[in-house]
C-alpha positions as CSV (number, residue, x, y, z in Angstrom):
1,X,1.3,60.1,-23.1
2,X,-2.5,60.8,-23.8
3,X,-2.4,59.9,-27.8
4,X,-0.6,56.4,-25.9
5,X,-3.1,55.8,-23.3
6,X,-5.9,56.4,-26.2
7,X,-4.2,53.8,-28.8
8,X,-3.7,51.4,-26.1
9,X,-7.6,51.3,-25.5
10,X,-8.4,50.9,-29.2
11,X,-5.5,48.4,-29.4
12,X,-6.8,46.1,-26.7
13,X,-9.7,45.1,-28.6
14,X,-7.9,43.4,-31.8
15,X,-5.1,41.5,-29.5
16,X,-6.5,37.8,-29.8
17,X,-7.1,35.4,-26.4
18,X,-3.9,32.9,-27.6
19,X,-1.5,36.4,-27.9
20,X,-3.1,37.2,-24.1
21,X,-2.0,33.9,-23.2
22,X,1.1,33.6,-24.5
23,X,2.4,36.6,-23.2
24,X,1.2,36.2,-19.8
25,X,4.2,36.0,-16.8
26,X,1.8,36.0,-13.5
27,X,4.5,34.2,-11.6
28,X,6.1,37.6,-11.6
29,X,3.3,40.3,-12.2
30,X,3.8,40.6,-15.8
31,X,1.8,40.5,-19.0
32,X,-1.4,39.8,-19.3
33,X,-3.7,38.6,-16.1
34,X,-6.2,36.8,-16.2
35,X,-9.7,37.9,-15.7
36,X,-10.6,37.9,-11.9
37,X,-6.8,37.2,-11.2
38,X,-6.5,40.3,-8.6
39,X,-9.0,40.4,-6.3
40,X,-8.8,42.2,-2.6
41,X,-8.2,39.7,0.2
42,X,-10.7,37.3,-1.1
43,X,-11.4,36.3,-4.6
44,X,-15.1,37.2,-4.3
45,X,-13.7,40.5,-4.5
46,X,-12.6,40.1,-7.7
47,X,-11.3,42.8,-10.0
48,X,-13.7,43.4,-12.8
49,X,-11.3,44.2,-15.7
50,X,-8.6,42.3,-17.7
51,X,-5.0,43.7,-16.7
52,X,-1.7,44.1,-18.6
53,X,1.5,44.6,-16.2
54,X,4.6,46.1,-18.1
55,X,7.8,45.9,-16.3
56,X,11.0,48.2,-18.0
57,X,13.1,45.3,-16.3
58,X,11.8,43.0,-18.7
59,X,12.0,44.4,-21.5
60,X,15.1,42.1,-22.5
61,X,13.2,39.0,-21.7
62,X,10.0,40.3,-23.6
63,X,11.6,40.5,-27.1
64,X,11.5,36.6,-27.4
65,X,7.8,37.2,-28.1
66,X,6.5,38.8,-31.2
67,X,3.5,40.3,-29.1
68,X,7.0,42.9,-28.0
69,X,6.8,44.2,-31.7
70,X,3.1,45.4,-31.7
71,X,1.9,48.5,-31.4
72,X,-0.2,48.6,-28.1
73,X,3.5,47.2,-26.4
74,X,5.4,50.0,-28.4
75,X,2.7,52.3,-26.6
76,X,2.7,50.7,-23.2
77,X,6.2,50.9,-23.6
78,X,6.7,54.6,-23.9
79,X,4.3,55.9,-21.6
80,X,6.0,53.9,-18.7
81,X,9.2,55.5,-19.7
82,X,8.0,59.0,-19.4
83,X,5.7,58.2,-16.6
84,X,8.9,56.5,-14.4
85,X,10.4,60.3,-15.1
86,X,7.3,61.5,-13.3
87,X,7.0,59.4,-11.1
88,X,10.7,59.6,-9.7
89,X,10.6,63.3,-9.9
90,X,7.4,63.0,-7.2
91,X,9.7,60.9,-5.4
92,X,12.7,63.4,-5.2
93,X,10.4,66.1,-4.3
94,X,9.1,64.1,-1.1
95,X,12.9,63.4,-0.4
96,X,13.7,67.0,-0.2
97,X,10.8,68.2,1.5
98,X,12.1,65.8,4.2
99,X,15.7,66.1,3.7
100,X,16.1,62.6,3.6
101,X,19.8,61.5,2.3
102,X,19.3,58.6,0.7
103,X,19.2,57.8,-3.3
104,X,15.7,56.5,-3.9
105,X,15.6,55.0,-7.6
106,X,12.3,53.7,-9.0
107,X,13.2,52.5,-12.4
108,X,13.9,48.7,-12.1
109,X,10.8,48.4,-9.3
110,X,8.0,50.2,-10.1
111,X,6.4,49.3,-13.2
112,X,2.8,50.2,-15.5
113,X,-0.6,48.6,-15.2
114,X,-3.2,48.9,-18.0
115,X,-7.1,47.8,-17.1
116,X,-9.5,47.2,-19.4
117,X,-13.4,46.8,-18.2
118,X,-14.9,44.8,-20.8
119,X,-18.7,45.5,-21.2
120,X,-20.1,42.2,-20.4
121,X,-18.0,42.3,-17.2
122,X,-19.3,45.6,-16.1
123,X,-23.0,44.4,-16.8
124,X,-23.1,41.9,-14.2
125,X,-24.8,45.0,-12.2
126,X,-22.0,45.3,-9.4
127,X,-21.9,48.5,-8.0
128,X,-17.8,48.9,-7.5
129,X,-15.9,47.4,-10.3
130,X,-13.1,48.0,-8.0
131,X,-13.9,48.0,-4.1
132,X,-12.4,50.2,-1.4
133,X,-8.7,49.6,-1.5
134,X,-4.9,51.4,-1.2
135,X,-2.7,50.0,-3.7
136,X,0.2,49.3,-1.1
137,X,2.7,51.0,-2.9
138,X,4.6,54.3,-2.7
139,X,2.8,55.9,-4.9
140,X,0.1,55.9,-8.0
141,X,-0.4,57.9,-10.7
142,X,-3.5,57.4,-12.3
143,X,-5.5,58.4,-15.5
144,X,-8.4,57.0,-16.3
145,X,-10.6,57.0,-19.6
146,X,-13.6,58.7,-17.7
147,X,-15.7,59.3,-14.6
148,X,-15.9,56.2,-11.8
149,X,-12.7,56.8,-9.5
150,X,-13.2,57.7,-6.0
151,X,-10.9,58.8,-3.0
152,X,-11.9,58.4,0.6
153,X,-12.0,61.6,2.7
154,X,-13.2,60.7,6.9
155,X,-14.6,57.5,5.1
156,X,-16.7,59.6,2.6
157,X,-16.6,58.9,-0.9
158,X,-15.0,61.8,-3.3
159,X,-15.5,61.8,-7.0
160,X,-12.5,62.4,-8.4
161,X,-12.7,64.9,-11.4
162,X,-9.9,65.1,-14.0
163,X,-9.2,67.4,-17.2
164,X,-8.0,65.3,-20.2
165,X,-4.9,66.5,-19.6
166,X,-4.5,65.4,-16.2
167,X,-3.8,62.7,-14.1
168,X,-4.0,61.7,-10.1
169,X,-1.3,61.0,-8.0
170,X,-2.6,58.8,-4.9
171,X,0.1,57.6,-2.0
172,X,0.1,54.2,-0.6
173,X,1.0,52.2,2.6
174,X,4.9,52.1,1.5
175,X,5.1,56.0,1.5
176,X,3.3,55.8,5.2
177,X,5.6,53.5,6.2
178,X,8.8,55.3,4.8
179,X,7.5,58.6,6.1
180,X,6.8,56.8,9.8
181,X,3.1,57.5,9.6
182,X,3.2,60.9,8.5
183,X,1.3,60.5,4.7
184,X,-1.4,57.9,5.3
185,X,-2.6,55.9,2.4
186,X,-5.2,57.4,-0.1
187,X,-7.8,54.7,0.1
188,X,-9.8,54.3,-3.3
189,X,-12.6,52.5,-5.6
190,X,-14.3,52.3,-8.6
191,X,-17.8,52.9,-9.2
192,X,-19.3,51.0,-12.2
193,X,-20.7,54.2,-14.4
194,X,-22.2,53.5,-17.7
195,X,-19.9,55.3,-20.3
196,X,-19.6,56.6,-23.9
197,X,-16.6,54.0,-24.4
198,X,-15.6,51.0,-22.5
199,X,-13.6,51.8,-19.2
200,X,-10.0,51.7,-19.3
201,X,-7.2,53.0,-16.9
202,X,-3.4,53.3,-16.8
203,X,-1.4,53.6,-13.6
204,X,2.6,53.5,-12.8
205,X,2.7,52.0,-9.3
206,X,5.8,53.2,-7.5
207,X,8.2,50.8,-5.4
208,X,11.3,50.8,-4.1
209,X,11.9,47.4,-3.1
210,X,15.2,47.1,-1.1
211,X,15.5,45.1,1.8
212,X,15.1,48.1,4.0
213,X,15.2,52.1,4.3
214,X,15.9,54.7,7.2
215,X,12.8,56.2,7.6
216,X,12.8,59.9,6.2
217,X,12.1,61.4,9.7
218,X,13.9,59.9,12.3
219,X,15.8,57.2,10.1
220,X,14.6,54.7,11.8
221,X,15.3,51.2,9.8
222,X,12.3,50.6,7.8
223,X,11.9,47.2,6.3
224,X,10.0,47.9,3.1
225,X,10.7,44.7,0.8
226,X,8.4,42.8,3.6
227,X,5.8,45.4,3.9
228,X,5.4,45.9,0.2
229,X,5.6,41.8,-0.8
230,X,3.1,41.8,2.0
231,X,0.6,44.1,0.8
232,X,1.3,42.8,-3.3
233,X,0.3,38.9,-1.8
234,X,-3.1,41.2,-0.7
235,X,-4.0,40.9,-4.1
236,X,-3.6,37.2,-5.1
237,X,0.4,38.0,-6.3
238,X,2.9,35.8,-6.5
239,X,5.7,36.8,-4.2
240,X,7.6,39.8,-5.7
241,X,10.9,38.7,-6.6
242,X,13.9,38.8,-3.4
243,X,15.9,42.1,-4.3
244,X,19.4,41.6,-5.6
C-alpha cells in the first residue's frame, strides 16, 4: 500500500488536464474534481488540492475509459481493495465490542479519495489548506505524504505524527450517530507546511448507506442514508445516490 500511495503522487503529475476532464463523474463523487470543487459549508472555504474519488462500484463503468488502464488507476485501484479489508475489519471490531447483530458491509459504499496540493495552490499564503472539519462518515483512514494534519482535543489543535509505515484512523458523525452519541466525531485540519515534496494524501472514507440501522446500543432505528447524504451535500456533493 505505501509503494501505491508513492506512485500515485509521482503519477499525478504526468496525467494531462483533458484525461482529468474526461474522467471526471462529480454528479456521483467520482473521478477527478475539480479544483475548489469541495469546500466546507461555503465555497470560500474551498479545499486547496485537486481530488480523485475511486469507487470499487464503478469499476465496470470505468473501463469505457482508457484513463482505467493507466498506472496511477491500477494503483488507486489496489490500495482501495486492501484498504476496504481494513477498513471493514475496524468496522467488525466496533460491532463486537458492542455486540451489535447486524451485518455491516462497506464494500459497495465506502470508497478512496486521493488529494494532491499543487504548489501554486498552497502558495496563496492560507494558513489551513483544509479548515476545521469531520468528514461525516463512519470512519477515515488516513495517510498522508508528510507533516500538516491535525486532530482537535477540548478545541486544541494536536499535530498528528505518523511513521511511514503508519496510518490514522479518525471516526465521523455516522459512527456517533450509529453508536447513539457514544464516539463523537474526530474533528480535523490541515495546516499549510512548506515540504520537501508536494503534499499529497490518501483516505478510504467508510459508509454504510442503507436507509437505516438499529443503533448498536439500544437499537434504536437509526436513519443513516439521511444523515450521511446530509453531511456529503456539506461539502458541495451532489446527492449520494438512493440505496437499492
Amino acid at each position: 500500500m505505501m509503494a501505491d500511495f508513492k506512485s500515485m503522487q509521482d503519477e499525478i503529475k504526468n496525467i494531462s488536464t483533458t484525461v482529468r476532464k474526461t474522467f471526471s463523474f462529480v454528479e456521483r463523487t467520482d473521478g477527478f474534481y475539480p479544483v475548489g470543487y469541495s469546500y466546507l459549508e461555503s465555497v470560500v472555504n474551498s479545499d486547496l488540492c485537486e481530488t480523485f474519488n475511486y469507487w470499487g462500484k464503478h469499476k465496470t463503468e470505468h473501463k469505457q475509459w482508457e484513463f482505467s488502464r493507466s498506472e496511477f488507476y491500477a494503483r488507486a485501484e489496489r490500495y482501495e481493495t486492501q484498504a476496504e479489508k481494513y477498513g471493514q475489519g475496524i468496522l467488525d471490531a466496533i460491532r463486537e465490542y458492542y455486540g451489535y447483530e447486524t451485518k455491516l458491509s462497506i464494500k459497495n459504499d465506502s470508497y478512496l479519495q486521493f488529494n494532491h496540493y499543487r504548489e501554486d495552490l498552497r502558495l496563496q499564503g492560507n494558513k489551513y489548506l483544509q479548515n476545521k472539519h469531520e468528514d461525516g462518515h463512519l470512519l477515515t483512514i488516513i495517510k498522508p505524504n508528510g507533516s500538516g494534519l491535525v486532530v482537535y482535543k477540548n478545541d486544541q489543535e494536536c499535530l498528528v505524527e505518523l511513521s511511514r509505515d503508519q496510518a490514522i484512523v479518525i471516526p465521523g458523525s455516522l459512527l456517533t450517530r450509529l453508536t447513539e452519541g457514544q464516539v463523537e466525531p474526530m474533528y480535523h485540519a490541515v495546516i499549510n507546511f512548506t515540504l520537501p515534496a508536494s503534499r499529497c494524501s490518501i483516505m478510504y472514507n467508510i459508509n454504510i448507506l442503507s436507509n437505516s440501522l438499529p443503533g448498536m446500543r439500544t437499537g434504536t432505528e437509526v436513519q443513516i442514508f439521511e444523515a450521511a447524504n446530509m453531511q456529503h451535500m456539506q461539502f458541495g456533493h451532489n446527492p449520494l445516490f438512493v440505496p437499492t
